[in-house]
Every structure is written in structure tokens, then in C-alpha cells.
C-alpha positions in Angstrom: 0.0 0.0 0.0 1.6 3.4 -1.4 1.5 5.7 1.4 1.3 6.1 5.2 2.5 3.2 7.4 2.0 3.1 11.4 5.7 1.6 11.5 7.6 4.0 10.0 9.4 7.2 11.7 8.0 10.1 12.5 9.8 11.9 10.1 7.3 10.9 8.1 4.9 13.1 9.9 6.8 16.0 8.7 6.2 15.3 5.0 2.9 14.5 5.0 1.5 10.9 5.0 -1.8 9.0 3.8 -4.3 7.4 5.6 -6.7 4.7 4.0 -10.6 4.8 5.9 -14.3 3.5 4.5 -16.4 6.1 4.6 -19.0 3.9 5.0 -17.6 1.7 7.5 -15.3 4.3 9.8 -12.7 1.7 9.3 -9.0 1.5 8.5 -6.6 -0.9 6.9 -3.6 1.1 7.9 -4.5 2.3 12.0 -5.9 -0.6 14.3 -8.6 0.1 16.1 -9.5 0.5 19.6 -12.5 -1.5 20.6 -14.7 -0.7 23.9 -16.8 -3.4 25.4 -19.8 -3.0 27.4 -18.5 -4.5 30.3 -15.7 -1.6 30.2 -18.6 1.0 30.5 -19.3 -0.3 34.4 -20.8 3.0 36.1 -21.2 5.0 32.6 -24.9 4.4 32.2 -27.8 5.1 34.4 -29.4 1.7 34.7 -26.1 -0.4 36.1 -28.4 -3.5 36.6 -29.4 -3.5 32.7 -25.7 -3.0 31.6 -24.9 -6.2 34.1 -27.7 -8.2 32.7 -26.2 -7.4 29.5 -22.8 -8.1 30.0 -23.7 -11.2 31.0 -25.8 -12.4 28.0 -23.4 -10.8 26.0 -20.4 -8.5 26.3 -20.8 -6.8 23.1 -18.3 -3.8 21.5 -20.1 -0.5 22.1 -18.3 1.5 19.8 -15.2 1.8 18.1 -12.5 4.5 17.2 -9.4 4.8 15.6 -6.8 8.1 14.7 -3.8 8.5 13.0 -0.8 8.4 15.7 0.4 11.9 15.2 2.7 13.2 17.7 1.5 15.2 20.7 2.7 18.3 19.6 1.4 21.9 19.2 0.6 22.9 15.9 -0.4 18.9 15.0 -3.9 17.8 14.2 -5.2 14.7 15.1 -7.8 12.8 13.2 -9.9 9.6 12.9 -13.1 7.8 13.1 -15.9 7.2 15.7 -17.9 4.1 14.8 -21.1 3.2 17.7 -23.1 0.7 17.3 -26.8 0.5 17.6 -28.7 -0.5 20.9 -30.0 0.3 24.2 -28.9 -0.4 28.0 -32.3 0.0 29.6 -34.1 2.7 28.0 -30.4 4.4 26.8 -29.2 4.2 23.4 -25.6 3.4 23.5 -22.6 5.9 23.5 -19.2 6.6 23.4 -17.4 7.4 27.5 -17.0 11.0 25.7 -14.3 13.2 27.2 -13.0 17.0 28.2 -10.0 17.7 26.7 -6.7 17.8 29.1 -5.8 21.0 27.4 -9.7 22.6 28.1 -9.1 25.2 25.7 -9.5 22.9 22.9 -12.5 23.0 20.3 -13.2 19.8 17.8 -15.3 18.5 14.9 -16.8 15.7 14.0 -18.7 15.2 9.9 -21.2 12.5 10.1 -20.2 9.5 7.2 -23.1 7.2 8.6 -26.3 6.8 10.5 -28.0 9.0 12.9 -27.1 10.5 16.4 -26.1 13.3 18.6 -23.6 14.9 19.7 -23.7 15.7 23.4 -22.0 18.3 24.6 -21.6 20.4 28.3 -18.9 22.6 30.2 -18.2 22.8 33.5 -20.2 25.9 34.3 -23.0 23.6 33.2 -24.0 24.7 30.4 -24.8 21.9 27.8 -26.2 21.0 23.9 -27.2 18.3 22.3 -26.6 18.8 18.1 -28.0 16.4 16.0 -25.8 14.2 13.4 -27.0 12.8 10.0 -24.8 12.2 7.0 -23.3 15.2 5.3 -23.9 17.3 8.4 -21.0 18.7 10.9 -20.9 19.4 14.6 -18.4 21.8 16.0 -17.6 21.4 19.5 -16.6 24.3 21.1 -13.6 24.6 23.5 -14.4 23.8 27.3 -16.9 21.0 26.6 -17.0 17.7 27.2 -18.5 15.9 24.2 -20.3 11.9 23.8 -21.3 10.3 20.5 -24.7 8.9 21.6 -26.6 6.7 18.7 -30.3 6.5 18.1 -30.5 4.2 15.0 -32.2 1.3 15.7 -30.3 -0.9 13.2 -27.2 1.3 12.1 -23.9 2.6 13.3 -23.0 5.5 13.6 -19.7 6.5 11.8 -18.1 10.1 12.6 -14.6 11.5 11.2 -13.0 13.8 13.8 -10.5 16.4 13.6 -8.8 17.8 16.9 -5.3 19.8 17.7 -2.8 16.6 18.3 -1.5 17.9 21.9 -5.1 18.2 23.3 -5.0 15.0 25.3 -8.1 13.5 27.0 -9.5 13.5 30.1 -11.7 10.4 30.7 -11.8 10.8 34.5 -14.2 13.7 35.0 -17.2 11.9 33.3 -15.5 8.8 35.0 -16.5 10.4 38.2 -19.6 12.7 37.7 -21.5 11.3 34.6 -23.2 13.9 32.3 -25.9 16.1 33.5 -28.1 14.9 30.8 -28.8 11.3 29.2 -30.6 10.7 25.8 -32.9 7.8 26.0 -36.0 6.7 24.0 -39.2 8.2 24.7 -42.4 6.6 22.8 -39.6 5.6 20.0 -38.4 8.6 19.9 -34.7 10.4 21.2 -35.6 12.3 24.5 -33.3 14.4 26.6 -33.9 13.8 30.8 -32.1 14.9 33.5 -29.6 12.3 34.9 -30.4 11.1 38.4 -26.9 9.8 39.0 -25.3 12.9 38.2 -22.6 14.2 41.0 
């Protein structure tokens, strides 16, 4: 394959490299891809007795991601793809962890490829947003605010490509610890935002 290849130096960065991705799938024959299970999202979703009953009839991947390997530096731009999967953990439709960014002053965007979803967003003043996603369209997340993937498709992932400054890090703990302030969950077969009663 002419192009980009995850073992060679990073000299390579500096001249510009290729990337192979499916725009249909999110995936990647180049960059592996990270895989996160349901048991791995213990304490992430409201119902903790649904997620256990489902990790115990099956501990299915959630969602997936991948990005090229860019270094950490300022003035870099990471990039890669968001792939959930379709379902439900009680009445929730499953999501990514989502994230602040370490460096807090850091804004990203995601272009939907596949599927339907939303993008939810909140800072820590409290502020929050949920933006729809459908193919073709683009979410820009501002700087300061956490951000999740959630996806309300019954029967299809959704695929997102995201673009972010390489040195922004990510901070998995906060949501870790406090949860989001609001959860999207079906409501008569429809996406509905509710406040979160686990929220700290």
C-alpha cells in the first residue's frame, strides 16, 4: 500500500502521510482500532443492573475508534473515526465514555459519514447542547466542553470523522466520576433528553 505506514518514523509526519478509511464503515486498513466493550462502560450508564444483565448475555463492542498516531505536539492535528453501534442499555441508546479535553481550551469537529445521532456536549459551568448528526452534516464542539457520540438508529452505526489539535489530550476521568448532566434515552420511539439522576 503506497503511502502512510504506522511503523515507520515520524519523520514521516513532517512530509505529509496518507491514511486509508471507508467512509461507509469508519474503518481503516492502515490504524488498528480500539474497541470498547460493554463490560468496560461499568458506572457510565444510568441503569447499572441493565448494563450487568447485559454483559452477561453478551459483552458486546459498544463502539469503536481509531486516529492516526500523530505526535503530541502543538501545531499537530489529530484525526480519525468514531464508529457506535446501535442498541439500548435500559431505555439508553448506546454511547461513546466522551471526554473533556486535558488541554480545556481545545475545540473539535466531527462530519457524520453514517447513521443517525447526537452529539452531546456540556462545560463545567454547566452549560450543555445536544446537536444532531446525520450524513453530510457537521458538529463543531466548542472549546471547554465535554462531548459523547450517543446513537439513536435502531439498526445502524454511527460512523463520525473527527478532527482535533494533536496535543489536546483527554481526560476520561471527569465523566469517569460525575456522569453527564443529561442522558438521551427513548421516549415513545423517539430520542428524548432527561435529566440524569446519577449525576454528582
Amino acid at each position: 500500500m503506497a503511502g502512510f505506514n504506522v511503523s515507520e518514523k515520524a519523520l514521516d509526519f513532517i512530509r505529509g502521510c496518507t491514511i486509508d478509511f471507508d467512509p461507509k464503515t469508519g474503518l481503516s486498513k492502515t490504524v488498528q482500532t480500539g474497541k470498547r466493550y460493554l463490560s468496560q462502560m461499568s458506572g457510565m450508564f444510568a441503569d447499572e443492573a441493565a448494563l450487568q444483565a447485559k454483559v452477561a448475555e453478551n459483552d458486546e463492542i459498544i463502539y469503536e475508534f481509531h486516529g492516526l498516531p500523530v505526535p503530541e505536539h502543538e501545531g499537530d492535528l489529530a484525526f480519525g473515526c468514531s464508529i457506535v453501534n446501535p442498541g439500548k442499555v435500559g431505555d439508553e441508546y448506546y454511547f461513546t465514555k466522551g471526554h473533556f479535553h486535558t488541554i480545556l481550551e481545545t475545540g473539535e469537529v466531527y462530519y457524520c459519514l453514517k447513521g443517525h445521532g447526537y452529539m452531546l456536549m456540556e462545560n463545567p459551568e454547566g452549560d450543555w447542547s445536544a446537536q444532531e448528526l446525520r450524513p453530510g452534516e457537521a458538529v463543531y464542539v466548542p472549546k471547554r466542553y465535554a462531548h459523547r457520540s450517543i446513537n439513536v438508529s435502531a439498526d445502524e452505526q454511527l460512523v463520525t470523522f473527527f478532527v482535533f489539535r494533536a496535543d489536546a489530550g483527554h481526560d476520561y476521568g471527569t465523566i469517569e466520576t460525575k456522569g453527564y448532566r443529561k442522558l438521551l434515552v427513548e421516549r415513545d420511539g423517539k430520542p428524548a433528553i432527561i435529566d440524569n439522576p446519577n449525576w454528582k
